[in-house]
Every structure is written in structure tokens, then in C-alpha cells.
C-alpha positions in Angstrom: 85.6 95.0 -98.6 82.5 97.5 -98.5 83.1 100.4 -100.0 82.6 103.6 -98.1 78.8 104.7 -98.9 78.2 108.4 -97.2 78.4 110.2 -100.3 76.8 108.4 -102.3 72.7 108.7 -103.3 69.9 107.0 -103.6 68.2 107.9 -107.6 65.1 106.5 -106.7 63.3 103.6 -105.2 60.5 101.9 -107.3 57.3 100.0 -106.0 55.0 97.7 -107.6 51.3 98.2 -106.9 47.7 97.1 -107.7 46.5 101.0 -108.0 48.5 103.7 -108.2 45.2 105.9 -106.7 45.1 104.0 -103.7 48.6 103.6 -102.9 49.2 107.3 -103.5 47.0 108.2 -100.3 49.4 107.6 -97.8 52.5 109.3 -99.5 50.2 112.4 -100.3 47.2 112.9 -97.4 49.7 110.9 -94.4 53.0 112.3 -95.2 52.0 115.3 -97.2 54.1 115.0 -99.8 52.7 115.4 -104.0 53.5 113.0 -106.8 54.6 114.2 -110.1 51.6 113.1 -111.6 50.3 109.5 -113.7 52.0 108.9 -116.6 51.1 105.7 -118.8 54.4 103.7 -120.2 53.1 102.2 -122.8 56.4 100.4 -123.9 56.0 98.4 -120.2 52.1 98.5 -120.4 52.6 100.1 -116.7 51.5 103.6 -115.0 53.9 104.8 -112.5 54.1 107.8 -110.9 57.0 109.4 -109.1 57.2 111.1 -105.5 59.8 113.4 -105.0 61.7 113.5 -101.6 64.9 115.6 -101.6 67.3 114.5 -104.0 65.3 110.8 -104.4 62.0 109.8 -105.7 59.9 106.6 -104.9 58.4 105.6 -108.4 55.0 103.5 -107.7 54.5 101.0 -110.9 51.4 99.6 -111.5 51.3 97.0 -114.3 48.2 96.6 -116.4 47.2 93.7 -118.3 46.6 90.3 -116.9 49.8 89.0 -114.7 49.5 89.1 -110.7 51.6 91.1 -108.6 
């Protein structure tokens, strides 16, 4: 059985990039909207950076260090 989902919300959605920079340009010049700013984790050895929309946020992750996305 699915449960009933209308009042329930999204926290956030994350997304893992090559460059924060780059991928920022169409959340912030094509739909207008501002990130929170770049923050380095350095637990994760990862930058992210969050974009609020309403209640939820899209949280781009770039990982650093040597692995492939």
C-alpha cells in the first residue's frame, strides 16, 4: 500500500558535480535563483553548496581528490 504523500516535503535534493562554479550558472543566471554560498566539508573532502527553493534546497556536491564522478 502507498502511503498518502500530499503533506509530506521534500528536505532537499543533493547533486554530484565536477564544479560547483559551473554548475551554479544555470540555477543562478537561468532561473534566478542564489545559492547559500561554498562551503568546504572537509570531513567528506567535498564542497557543496545549497539552493534554496521554498521550503526545499538542491545541495550541489562536488568531491575533490582523485575518484571519478
Amino acid at each position: 500500500m502507498i502511503n498518502n504523500v500530499s503533506n509530506k516535503k521534500i528536505n532537499h535534493i543533493a547533486i554530484i558535480v565536477k564544479s560547483l562554479e559551473k554548475e551554479l550558472i544555470p540555477f543562478e543566471k537561468g532561473l534566478g535563483l542564489k545559492s547559500t554560498g561554498i562551503e568546504f566539508v572537509e570531513s567528506y573532502n567535498v564542497r557543496i553548496a545549497f539552493i534554496p527553493i521554498g521550503d526545499t534546497q538542491i545541495e550541489l556536491i562536488q568531491p575533490l581528490g582523485k575518484r571519478e564522478i
